[in-house]
mmCIF file of the N, C-alpha and C atoms, coordinates in Angstrom:
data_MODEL
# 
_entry.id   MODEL 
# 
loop_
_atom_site.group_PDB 
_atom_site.id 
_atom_site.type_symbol 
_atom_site.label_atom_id 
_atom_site.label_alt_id 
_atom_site.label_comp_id 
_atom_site.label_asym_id 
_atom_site.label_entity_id 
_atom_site.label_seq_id 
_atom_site.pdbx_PDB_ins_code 
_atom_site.Cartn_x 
_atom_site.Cartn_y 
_atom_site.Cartn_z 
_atom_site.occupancy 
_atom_site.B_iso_or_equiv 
_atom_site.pdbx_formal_charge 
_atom_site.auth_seq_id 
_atom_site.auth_comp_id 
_atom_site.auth_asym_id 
_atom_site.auth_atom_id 
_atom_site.pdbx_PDB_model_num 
ATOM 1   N N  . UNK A 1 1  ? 29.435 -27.515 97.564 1.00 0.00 ? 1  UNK A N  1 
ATOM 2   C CA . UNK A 1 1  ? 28.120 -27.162 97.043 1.00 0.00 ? 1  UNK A CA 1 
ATOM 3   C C  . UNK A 1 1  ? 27.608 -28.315 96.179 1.00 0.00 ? 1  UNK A C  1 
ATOM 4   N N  . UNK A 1 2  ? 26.431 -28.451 96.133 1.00 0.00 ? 2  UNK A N  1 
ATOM 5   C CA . UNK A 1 2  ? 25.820 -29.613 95.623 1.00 0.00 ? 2  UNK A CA 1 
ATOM 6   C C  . UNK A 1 2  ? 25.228 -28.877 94.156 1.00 0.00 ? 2  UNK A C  1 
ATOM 7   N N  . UNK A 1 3  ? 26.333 -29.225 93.224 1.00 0.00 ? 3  UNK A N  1 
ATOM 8   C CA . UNK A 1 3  ? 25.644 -28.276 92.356 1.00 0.00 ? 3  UNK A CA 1 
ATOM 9   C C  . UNK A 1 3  ? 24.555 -28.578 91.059 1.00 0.00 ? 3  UNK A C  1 
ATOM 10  N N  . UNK A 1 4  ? 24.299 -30.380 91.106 1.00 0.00 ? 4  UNK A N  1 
ATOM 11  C CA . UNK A 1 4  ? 22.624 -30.811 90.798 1.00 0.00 ? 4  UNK A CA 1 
ATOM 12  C C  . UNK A 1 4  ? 21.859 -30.327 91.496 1.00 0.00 ? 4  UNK A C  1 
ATOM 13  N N  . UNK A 1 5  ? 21.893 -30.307 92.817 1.00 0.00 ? 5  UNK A N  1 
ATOM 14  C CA . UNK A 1 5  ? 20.984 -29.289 93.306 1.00 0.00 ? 5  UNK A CA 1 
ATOM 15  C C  . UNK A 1 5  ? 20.485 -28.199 92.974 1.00 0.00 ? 5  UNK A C  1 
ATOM 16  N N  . UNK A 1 6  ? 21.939 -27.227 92.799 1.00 0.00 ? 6  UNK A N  1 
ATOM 17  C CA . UNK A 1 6  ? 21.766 -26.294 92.578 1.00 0.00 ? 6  UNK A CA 1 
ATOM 18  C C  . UNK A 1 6  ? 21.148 -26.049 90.856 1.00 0.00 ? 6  UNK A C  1 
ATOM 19  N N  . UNK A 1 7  ? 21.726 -26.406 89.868 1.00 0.00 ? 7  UNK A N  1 
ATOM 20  C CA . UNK A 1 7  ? 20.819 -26.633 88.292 1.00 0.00 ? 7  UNK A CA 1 
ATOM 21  C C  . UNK A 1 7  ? 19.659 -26.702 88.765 1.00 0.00 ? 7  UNK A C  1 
ATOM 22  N N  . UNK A 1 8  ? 19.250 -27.944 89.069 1.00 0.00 ? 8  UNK A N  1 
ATOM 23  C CA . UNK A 1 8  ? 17.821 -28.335 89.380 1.00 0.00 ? 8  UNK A CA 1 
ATOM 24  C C  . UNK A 1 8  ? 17.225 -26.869 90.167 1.00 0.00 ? 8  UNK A C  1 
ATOM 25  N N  . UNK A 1 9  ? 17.202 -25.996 90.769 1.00 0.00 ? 9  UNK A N  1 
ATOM 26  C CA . UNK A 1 9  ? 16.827 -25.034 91.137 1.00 0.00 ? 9  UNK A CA 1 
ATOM 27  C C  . UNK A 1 9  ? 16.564 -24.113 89.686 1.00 0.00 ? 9  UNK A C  1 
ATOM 28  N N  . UNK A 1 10 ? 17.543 -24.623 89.273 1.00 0.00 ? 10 UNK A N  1 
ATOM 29  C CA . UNK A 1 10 ? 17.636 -23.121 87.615 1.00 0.00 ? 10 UNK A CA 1 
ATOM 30  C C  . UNK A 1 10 ? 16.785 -22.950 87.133 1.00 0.00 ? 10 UNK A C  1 
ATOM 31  N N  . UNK A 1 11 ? 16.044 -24.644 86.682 1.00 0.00 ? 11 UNK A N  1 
ATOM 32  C CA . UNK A 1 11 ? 15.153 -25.238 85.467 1.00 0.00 ? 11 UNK A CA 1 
ATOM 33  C C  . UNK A 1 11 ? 13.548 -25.137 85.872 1.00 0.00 ? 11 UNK A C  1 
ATOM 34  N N  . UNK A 1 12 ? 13.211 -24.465 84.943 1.00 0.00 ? 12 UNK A N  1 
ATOM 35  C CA . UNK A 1 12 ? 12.054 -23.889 85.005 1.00 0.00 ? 12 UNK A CA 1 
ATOM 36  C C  . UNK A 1 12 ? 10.848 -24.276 83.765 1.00 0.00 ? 12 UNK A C  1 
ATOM 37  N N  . UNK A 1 13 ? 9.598  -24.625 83.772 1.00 0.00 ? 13 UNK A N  1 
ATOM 38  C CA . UNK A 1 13 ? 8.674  -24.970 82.801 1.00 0.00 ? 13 UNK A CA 1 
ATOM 39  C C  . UNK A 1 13 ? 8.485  -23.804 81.998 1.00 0.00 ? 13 UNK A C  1 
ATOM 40  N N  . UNK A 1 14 ? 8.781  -23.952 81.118 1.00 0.00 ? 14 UNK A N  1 
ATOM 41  C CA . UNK A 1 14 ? 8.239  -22.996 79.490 1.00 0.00 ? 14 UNK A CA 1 
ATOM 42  C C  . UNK A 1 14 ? 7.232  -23.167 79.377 1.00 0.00 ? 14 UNK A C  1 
ATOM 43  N N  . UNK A 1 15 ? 6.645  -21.595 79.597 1.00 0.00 ? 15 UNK A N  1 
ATOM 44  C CA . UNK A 1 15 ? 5.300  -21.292 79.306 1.00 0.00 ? 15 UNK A CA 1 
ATOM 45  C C  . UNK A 1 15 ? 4.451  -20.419 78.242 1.00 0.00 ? 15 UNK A C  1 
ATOM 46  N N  . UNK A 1 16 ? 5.503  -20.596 77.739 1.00 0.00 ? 16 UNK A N  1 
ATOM 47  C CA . UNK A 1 16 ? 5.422  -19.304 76.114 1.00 0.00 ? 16 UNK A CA 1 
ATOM 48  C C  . UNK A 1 16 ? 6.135  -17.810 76.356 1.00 0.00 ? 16 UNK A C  1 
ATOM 49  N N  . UNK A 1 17 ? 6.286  -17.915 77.308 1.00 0.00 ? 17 UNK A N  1 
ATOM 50  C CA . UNK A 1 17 ? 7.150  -16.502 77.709 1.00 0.00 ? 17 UNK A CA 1 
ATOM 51  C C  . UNK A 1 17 ? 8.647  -16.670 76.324 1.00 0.00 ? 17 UNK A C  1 
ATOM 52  N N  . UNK A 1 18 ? 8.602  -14.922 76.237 1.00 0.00 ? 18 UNK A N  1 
ATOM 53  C CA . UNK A 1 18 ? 9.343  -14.863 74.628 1.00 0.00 ? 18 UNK A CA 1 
ATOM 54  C C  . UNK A 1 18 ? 10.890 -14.266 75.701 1.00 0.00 ? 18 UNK A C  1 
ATOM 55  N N  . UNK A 1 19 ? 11.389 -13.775 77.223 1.00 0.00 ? 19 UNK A N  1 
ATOM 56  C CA . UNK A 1 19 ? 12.417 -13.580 77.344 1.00 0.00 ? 19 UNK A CA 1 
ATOM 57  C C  . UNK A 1 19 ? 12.404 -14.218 78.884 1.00 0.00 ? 19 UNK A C  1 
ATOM 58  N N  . UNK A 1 20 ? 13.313 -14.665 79.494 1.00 0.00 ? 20 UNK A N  1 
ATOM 59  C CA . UNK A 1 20 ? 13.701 -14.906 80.821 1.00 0.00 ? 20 UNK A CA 1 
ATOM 60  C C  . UNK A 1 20 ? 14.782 -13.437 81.144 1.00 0.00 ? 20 UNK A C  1 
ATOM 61  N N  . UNK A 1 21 ? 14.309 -12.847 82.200 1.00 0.00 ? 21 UNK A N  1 
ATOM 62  C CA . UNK A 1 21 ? 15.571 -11.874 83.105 1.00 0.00 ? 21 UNK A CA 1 
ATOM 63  C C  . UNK A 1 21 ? 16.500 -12.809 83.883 1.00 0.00 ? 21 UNK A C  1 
ATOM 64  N N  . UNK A 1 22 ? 17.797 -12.453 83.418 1.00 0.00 ? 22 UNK A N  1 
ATOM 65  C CA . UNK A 1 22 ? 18.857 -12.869 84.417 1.00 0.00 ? 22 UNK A CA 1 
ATOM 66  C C  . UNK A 1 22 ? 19.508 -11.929 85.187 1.00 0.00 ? 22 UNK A C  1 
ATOM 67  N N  . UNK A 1 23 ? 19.509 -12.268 86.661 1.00 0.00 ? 23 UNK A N  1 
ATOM 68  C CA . UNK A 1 23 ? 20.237 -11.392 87.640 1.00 0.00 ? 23 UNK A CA 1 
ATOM 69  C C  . UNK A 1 23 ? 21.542 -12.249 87.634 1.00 0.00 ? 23 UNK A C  1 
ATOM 70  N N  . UNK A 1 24 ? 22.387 -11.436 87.979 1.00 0.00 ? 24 UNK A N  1 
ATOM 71  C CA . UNK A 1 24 ? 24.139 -11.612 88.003 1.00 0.00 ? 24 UNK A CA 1 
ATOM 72  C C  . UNK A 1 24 ? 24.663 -10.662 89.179 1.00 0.00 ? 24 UNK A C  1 
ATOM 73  N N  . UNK A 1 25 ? 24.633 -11.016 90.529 1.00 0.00 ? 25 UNK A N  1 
ATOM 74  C CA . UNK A 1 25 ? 25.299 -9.432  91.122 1.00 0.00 ? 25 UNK A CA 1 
ATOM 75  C C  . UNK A 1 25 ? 24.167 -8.585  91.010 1.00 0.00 ? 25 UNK A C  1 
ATOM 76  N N  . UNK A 1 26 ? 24.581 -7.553  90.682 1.00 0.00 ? 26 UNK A N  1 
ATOM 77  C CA . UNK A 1 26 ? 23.971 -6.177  90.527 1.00 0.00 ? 26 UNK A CA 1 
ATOM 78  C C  . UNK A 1 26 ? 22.822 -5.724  89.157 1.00 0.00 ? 26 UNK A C  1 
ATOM 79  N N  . UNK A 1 27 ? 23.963 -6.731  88.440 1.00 0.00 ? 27 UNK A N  1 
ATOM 80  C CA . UNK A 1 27 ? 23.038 -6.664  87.138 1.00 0.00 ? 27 UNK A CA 1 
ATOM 81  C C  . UNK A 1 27 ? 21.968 -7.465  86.582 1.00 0.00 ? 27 UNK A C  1 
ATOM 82  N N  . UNK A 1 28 ? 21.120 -7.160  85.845 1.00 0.00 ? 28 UNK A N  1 
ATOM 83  C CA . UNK A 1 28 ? 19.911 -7.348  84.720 1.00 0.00 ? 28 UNK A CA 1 
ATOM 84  C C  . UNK A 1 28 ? 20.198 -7.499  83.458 1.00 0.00 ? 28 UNK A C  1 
ATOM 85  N N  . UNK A 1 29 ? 19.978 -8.888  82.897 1.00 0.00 ? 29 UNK A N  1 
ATOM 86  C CA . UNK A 1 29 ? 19.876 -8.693  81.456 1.00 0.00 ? 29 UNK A CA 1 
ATOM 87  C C  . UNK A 1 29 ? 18.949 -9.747  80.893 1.00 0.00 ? 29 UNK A C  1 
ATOM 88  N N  . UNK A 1 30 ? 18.012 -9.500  80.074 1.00 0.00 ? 30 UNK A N  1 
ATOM 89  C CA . UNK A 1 30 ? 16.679 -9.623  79.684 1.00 0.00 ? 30 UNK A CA 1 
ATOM 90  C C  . UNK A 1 30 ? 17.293 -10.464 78.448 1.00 0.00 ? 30 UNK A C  1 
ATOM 91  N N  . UNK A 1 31 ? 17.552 -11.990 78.345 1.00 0.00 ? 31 UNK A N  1 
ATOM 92  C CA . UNK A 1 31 ? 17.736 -12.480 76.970 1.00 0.00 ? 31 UNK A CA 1 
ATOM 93  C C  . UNK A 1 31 ? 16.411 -13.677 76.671 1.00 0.00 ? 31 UNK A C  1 
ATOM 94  N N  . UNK A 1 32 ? 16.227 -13.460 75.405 1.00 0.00 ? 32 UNK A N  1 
ATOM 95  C CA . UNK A 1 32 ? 15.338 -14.211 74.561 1.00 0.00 ? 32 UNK A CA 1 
ATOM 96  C C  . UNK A 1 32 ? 15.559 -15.763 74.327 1.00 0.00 ? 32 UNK A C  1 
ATOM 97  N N  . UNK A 1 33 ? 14.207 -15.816 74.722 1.00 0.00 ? 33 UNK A N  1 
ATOM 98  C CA . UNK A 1 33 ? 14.100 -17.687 74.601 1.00 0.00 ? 33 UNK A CA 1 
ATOM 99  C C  . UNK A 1 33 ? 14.129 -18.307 73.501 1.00 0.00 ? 33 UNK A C  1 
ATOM 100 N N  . UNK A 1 34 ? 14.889 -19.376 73.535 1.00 0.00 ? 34 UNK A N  1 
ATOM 101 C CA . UNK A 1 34 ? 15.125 -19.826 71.762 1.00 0.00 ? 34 UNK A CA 1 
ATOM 102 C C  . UNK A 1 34 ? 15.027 -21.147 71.859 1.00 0.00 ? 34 UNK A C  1 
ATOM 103 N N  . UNK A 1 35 ? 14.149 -22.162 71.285 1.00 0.00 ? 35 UNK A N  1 
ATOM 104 C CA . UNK A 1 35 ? 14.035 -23.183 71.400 1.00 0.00 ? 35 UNK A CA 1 
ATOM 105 C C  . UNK A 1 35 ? 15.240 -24.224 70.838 1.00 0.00 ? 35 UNK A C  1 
ATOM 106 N N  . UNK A 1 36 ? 15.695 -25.020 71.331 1.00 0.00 ? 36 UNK A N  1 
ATOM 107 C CA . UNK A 1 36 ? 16.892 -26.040 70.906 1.00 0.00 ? 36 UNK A CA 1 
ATOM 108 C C  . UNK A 1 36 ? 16.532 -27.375 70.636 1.00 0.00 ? 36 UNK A C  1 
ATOM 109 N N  . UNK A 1 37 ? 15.954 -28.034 71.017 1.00 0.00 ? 37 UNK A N  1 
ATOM 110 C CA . UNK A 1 37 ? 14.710 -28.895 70.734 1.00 0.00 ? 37 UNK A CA 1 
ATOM 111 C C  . UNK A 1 37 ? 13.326 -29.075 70.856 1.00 0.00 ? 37 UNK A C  1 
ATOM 112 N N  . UNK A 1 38 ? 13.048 -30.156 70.481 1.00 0.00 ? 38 UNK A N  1 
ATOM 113 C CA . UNK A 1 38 ? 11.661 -30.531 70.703 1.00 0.00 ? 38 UNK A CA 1 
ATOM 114 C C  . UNK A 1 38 ? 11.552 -30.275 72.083 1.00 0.00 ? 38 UNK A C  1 
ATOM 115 N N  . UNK A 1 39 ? 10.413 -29.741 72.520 1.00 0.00 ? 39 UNK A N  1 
ATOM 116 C CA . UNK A 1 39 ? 10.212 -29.248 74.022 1.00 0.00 ? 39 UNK A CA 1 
ATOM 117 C C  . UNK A 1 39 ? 11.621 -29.277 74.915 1.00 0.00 ? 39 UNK A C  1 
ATOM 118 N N  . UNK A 1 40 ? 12.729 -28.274 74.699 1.00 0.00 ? 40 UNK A N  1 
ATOM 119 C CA . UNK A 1 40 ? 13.630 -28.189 75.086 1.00 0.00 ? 40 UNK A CA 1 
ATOM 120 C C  . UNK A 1 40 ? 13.796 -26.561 74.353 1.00 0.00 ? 40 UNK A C  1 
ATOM 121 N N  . UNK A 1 41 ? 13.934 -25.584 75.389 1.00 0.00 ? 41 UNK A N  1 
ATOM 122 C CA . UNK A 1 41 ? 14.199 -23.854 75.309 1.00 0.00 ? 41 UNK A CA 1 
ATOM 123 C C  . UNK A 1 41 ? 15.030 -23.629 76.295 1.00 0.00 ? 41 UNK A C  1 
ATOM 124 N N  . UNK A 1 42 ? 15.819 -22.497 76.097 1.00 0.00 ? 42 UNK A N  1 
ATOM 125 C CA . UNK A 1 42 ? 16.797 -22.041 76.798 1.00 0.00 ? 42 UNK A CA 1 
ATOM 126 C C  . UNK A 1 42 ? 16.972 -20.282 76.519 1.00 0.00 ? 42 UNK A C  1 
ATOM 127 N N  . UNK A 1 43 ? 17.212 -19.919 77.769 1.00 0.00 ? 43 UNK A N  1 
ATOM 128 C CA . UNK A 1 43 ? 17.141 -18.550 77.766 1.00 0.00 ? 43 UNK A CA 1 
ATOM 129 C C  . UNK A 1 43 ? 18.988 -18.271 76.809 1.00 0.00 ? 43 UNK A C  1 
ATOM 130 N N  . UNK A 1 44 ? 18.811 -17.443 76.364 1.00 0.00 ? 44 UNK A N  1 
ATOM 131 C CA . UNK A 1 44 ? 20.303 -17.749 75.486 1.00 0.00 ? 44 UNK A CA 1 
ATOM 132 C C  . UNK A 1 44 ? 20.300 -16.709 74.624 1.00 0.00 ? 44 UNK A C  1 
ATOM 133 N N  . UNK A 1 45 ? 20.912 -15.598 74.438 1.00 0.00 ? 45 UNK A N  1 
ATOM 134 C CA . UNK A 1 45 ? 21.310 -14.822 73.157 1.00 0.00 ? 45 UNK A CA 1 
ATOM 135 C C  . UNK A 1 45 ? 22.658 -14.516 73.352 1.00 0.00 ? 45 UNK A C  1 
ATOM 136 N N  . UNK A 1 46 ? 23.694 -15.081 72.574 1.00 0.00 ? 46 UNK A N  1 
ATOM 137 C CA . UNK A 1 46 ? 25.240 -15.377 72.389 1.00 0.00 ? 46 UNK A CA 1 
ATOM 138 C C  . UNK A 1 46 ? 26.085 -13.567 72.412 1.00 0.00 ? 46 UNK A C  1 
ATOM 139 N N  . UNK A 1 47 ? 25.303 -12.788 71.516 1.00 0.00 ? 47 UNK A N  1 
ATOM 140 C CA . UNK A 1 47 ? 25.254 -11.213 71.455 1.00 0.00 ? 47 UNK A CA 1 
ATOM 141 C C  . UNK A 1 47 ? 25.640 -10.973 72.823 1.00 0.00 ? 47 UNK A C  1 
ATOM 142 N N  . UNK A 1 48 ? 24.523 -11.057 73.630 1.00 0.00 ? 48 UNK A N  1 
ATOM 143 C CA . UNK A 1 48 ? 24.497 -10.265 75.037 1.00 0.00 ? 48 UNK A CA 1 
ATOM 144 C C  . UNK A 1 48 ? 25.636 -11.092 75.996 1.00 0.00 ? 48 UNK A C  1 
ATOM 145 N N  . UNK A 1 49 ? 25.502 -12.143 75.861 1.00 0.00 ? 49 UNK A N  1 
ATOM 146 C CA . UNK A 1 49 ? 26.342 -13.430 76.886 1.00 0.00 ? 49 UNK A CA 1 
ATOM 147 C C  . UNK A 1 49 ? 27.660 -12.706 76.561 1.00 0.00 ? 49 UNK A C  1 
ATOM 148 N N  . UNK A 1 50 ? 27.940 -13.094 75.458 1.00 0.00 ? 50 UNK A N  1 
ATOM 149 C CA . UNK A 1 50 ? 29.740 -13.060 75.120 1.00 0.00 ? 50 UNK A CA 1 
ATOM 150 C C  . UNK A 1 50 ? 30.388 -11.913 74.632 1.00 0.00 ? 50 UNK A C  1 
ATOM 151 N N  . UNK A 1 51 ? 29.090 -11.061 74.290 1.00 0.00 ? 51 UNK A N  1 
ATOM 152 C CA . UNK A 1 51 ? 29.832 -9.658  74.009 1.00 0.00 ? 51 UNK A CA 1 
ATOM 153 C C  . UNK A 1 51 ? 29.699 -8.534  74.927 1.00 0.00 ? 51 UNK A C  1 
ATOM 154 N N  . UNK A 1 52 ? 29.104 -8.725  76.282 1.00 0.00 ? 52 UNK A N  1 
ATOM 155 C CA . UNK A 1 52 ? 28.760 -7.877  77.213 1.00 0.00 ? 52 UNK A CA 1 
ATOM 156 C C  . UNK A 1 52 ? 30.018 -8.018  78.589 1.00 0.00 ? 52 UNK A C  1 
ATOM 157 N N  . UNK A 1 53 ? 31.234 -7.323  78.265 1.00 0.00 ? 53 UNK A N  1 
ATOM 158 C CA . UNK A 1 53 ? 31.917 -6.964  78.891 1.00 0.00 ? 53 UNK A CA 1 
ATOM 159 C C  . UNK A 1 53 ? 31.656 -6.728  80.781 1.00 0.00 ? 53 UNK A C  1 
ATOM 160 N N  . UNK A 1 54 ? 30.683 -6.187  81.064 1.00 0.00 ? 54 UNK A N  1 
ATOM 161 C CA . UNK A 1 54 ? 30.877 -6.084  82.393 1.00 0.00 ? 54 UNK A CA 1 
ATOM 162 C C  . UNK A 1 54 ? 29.742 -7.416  82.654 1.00 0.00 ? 54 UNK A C  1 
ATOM 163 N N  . UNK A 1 55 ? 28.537 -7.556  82.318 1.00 0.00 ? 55 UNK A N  1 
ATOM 164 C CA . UNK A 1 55 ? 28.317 -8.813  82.367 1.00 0.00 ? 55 UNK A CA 1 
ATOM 165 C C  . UNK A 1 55 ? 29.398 -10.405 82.804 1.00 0.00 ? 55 UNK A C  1 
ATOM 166 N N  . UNK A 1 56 ? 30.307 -10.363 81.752 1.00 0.00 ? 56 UNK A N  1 
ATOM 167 C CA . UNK A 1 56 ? 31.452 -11.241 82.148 1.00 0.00 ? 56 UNK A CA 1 
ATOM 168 C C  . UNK A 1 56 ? 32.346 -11.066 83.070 1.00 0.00 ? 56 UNK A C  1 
ATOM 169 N N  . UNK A 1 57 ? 32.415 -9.843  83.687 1.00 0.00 ? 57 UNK A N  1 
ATOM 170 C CA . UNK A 1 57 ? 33.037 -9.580  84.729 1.00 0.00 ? 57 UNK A CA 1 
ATOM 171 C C  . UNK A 1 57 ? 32.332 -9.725  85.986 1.00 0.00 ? 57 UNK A C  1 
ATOM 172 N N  . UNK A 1 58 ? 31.060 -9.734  86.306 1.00 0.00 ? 58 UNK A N  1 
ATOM 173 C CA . UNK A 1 58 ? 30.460 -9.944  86.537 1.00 0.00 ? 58 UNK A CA 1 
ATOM 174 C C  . UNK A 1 58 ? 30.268 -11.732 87.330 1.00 0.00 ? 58 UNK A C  1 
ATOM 175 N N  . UNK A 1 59 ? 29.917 -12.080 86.274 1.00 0.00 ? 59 UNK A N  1 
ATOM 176 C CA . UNK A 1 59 ? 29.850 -13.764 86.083 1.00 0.00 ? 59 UNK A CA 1 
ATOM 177 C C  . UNK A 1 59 ? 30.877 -14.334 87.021 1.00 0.00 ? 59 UNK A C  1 
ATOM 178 N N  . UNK A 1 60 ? 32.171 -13.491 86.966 1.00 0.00 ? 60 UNK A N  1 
ATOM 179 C CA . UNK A 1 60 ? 33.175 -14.181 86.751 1.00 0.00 ? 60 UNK A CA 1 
ATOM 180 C C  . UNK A 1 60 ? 33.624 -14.258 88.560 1.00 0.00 ? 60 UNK A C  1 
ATOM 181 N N  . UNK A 1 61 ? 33.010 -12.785 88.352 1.00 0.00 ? 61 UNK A N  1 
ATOM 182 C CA . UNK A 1 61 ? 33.563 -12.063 90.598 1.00 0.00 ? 61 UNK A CA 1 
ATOM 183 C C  . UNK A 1 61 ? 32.360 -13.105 90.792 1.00 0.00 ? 61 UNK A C  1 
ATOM 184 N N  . UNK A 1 62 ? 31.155 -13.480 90.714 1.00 0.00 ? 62 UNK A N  1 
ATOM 185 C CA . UNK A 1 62 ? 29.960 -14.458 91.355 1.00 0.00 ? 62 UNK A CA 1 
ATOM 186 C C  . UNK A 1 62 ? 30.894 -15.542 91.340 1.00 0.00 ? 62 UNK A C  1 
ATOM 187 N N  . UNK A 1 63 ? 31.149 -16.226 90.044 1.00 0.00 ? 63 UNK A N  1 
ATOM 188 C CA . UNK A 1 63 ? 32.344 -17.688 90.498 1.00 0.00 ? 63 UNK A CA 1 
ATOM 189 C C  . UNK A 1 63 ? 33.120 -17.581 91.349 1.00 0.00 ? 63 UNK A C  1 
ATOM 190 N N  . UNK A 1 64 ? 34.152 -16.815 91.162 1.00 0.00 ? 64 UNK A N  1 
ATOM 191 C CA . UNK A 1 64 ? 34.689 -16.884 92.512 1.00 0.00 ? 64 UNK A CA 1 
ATOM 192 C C  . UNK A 1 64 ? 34.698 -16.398 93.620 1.00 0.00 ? 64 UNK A C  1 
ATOM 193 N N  . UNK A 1 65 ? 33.689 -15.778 94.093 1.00 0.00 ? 65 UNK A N  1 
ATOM 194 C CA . UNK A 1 65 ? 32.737 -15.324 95.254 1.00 0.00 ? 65 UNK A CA 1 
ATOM 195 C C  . UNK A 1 65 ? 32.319 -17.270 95.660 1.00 0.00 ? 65 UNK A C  1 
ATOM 196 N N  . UNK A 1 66 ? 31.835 -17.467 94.200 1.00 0.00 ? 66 UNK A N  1 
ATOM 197 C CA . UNK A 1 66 ? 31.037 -19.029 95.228 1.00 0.00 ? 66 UNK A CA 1 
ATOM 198 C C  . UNK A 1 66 ? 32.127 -20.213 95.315 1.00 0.00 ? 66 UNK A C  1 
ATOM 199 N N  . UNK A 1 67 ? 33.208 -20.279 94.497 1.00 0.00 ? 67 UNK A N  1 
ATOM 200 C CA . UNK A 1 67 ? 34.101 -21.362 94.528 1.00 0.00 ? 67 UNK A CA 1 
ATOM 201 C C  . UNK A 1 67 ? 35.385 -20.698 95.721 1.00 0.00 ? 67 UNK A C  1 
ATOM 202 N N  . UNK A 1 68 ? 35.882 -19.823 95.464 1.00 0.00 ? 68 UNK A N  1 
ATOM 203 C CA . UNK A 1 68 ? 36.647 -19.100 96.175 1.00 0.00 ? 68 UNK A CA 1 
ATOM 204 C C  . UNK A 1 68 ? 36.960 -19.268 97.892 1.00 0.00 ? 68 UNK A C  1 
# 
């Protein structure tokens, strides 16, 4: 897998939108845009990422679904 390619697919222009939806599998989760630099935002809330149990399970069956 070409996976600059694939990033480059990810990255998207900020348009003032206050959340990006991420699909994973089956699931939905709605995290808030937080700016990291000067014209540089990222969809990102650490809460939902690292403390959301099936989320990471989740993540994890997609990796190795695609590396696998």
């Amino acid at each position: 897998m070409n996976y600059l390619k694939y990033i480059s697919r990810c990255i998207e222009k900020y348009s003032g939108q206050k959340s990006y939806i991420v699909r994973i599998g089956e699931l939905k989760r709605n995290l808030p845009i937080r700016r990291v630099e000067k014209n540089i935002w990222i969809a990102s809330d650490a809460g939902i990422v690292l403390g959301d149990i099936e989320f990471g399970k989740q993540v994890a069956e997609e990796i190795v679904r695609k590396i696998g």
